[in-house]
N, C-alpha and C positions, 0 to 999 in steps of 0.2 A: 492023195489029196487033190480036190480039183477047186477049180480056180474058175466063179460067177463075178461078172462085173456090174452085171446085174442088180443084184442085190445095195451096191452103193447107190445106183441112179438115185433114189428118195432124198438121202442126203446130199444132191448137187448145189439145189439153191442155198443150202447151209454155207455149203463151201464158196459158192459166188459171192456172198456177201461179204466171207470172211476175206475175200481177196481182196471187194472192193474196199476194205478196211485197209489194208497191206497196202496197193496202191494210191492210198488213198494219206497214210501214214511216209510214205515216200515222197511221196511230191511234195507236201508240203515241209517234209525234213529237208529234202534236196534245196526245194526256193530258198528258203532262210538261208543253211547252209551257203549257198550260192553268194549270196550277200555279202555276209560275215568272211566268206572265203577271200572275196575280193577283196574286202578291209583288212582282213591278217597278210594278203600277202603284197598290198600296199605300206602294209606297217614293218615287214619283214627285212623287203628292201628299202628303207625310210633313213636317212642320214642321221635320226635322232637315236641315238641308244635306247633312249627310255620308249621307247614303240616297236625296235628291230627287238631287244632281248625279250621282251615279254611276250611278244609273238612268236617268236621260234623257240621259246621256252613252250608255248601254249601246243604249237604243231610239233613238234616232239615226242613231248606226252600222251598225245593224245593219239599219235600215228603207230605208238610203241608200247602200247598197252591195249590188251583186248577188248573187243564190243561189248561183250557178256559183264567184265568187270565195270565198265563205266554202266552200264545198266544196273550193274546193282547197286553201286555206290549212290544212284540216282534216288531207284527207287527203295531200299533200305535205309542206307547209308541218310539222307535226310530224313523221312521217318523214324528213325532212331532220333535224330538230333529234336523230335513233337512237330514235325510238318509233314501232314497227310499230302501225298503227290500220288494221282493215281495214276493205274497202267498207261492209261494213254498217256497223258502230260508226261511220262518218263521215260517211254517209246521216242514221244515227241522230243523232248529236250535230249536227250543219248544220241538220234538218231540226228539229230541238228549238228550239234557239237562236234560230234565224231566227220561228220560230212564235210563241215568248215575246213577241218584240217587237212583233210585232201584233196579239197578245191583250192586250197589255198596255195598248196604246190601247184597244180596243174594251173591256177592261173597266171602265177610267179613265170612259170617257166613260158606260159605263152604269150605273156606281156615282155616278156625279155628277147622274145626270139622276132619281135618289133625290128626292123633294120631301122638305123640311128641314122641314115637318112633321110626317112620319115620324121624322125622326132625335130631333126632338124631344119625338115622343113615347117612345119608347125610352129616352131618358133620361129622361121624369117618369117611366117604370113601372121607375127603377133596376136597370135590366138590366147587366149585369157589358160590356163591351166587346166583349168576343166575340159571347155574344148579341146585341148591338147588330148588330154586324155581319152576322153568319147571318140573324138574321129581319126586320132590318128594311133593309140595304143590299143584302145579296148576292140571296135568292131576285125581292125584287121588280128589282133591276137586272138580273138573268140575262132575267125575262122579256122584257126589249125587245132584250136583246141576242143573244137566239137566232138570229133570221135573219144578223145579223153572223160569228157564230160558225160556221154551214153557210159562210154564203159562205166564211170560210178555210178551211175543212176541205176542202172542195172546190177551193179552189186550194192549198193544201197536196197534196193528192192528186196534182194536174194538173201539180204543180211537182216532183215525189217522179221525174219522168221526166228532169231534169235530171240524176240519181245516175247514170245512164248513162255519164256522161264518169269519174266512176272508175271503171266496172267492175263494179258493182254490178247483179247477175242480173236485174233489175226486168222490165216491160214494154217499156220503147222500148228497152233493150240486146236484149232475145231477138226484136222487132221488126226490127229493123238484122240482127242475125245470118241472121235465117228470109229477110231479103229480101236478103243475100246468097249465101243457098243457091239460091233459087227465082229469081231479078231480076224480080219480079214484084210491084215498089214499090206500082205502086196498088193491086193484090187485099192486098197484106200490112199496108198501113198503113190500108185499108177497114176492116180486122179491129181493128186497134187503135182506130183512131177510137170505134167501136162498142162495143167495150169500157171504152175511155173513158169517153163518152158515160152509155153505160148504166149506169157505177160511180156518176155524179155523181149520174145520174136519181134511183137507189135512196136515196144521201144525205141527198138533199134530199128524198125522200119519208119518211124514217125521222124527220129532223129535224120534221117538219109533225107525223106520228105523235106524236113523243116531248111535241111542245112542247102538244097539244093535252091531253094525258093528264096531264103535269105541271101546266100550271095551268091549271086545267077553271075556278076560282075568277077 
C-alpha cells in the first residue's frame, strides 16, 4: 500500500472553509456561553435558594451528561415535538449550553479565589455593587482564570467535531465525505489532525498574547 498526499491537496480549500465553520461555531458558542456562565455561577453562589438550586441543578446535568446526547435531544428531540431546528442553530444552542456550565465552575472558582481583602476594601471606598464587582471581583479573578478559559475554548473547538452526527458542514463531516471520495483514511485525516492541531496552536498563542497585554500590571 503506498501513501500520496497528494492526491488530497484539491480538496484543501473544502476543508478551510469547513474549519472556518468550526471556528467559527466556537467562538460564538464560547461568547454566549461565557456570559450565561457568569450568570449561573453568580446564581450558584446567590444567598437566594430559588437561583443557587436551579443553577447547580442546571451545571449538574449538563456537566454529567454527554455532548453527543444533548445534541440530539437538540436536534431530534425538538423536531420530534413539530419544531424544525437546523444543524447549525443546534450545534449553536448544544454548544452554547454545554459551555455555560463549565464556564460557570471556572468562573465560580476564580471569583472566589478574590482575597476578601479586596472585597473589603471595595466596600470601605462605598462602591455601588456593580463596581464592586467589575473592579474588584471580575478583572482580578479573570486574571488567574485565563488559562482555564483557553483550555475550554480549545476543547470546545475540539468538541464543535461531534456536530458531525447531525449533519452539520463542519470539519470532521467534509473529513468523512473527502475520505469517502478518495478511501485514502490516513492522508485525509493527516490533513485534519493538522488542522486541528494548528487551530489550537494559534489559541493558545493568541490567548498568552491577549493575557499578557491585558494585565501587563
Amino acid at each position: 500500500m503506498t501513501f500520496y498526499y497528494g492526491d488530497i491537496l484539491p480538496y484543501l480549500p473544502l476543508m478551510l472553509e469547513a474549519l472556518w465553520l468550526s471556528v467559527w461555531v466556537t467562538l460564538a458558542s464560547f461568547a454566549v456561553g461565557c456570559v450565561l456562565g457568569v450568570g449561573l455561577s453568580a446564581a450558584k453562589v446567590s444567598s437566594s435558594r430559588f437561583l443557587r438550586v436551579p443553577a447547580s441543578a442546571y451545571i449538574e446535568l449538563v456537566r454529567n451528561t454527554p455532548l453527543l446526547v444533548q445534541l440530539y435531544l437538540i436536534y431530534f428531540g425538538i423536531g420530534q415535538l413539530g419544531f424544525s431546528v437546523s444543524p447549525l442553530w443546534s450545534a449553536l444552542i448544544g454548544l452554547t449550553l454545554n459551555n455555560a456550565a463549565y464556564t460557570a465552575e471556572i468562573f465560580r472558582a476564580g471569583f472566589a479565589s478574590v482575597p476578601a481583602g479586596l472585597r473589603e476594601a471595595g466596600a470601605a471606598l462605598a462602591l455601588s455593587r456593580w463596581h464592586q464587582f467589575r473592579h474588584v471581583v471580575l478583572v482580578p479573578g479573570l486574571r488567574g482564570i485565563i488559562p482555564s478559559l483557553t483550555n475550554q475554548l480549545i476543547i470546545l473547538f475540539l468538541y464543535s467535531s461531534v456536530a458531525s452526527v447531525i449533519s452539520l458542514e463542519e470539519l470532521t463531516a467534509v473529513l468523512l465525505n473527502i475520505n469517502s471520495d478518495t478511501l485514502r483514511t490516513l492522508e485525509v485525516f493527516t490533513y485534519g489532525a493538522v488542522l486541528y492541531w494548528g487551530t489550537s496552536a494559534l489559541i493558545a498563542y493568541g490567548s498568552r498574547t491577549i493575557e499578557k497585554v491585558m494585565f501587563r500590571w
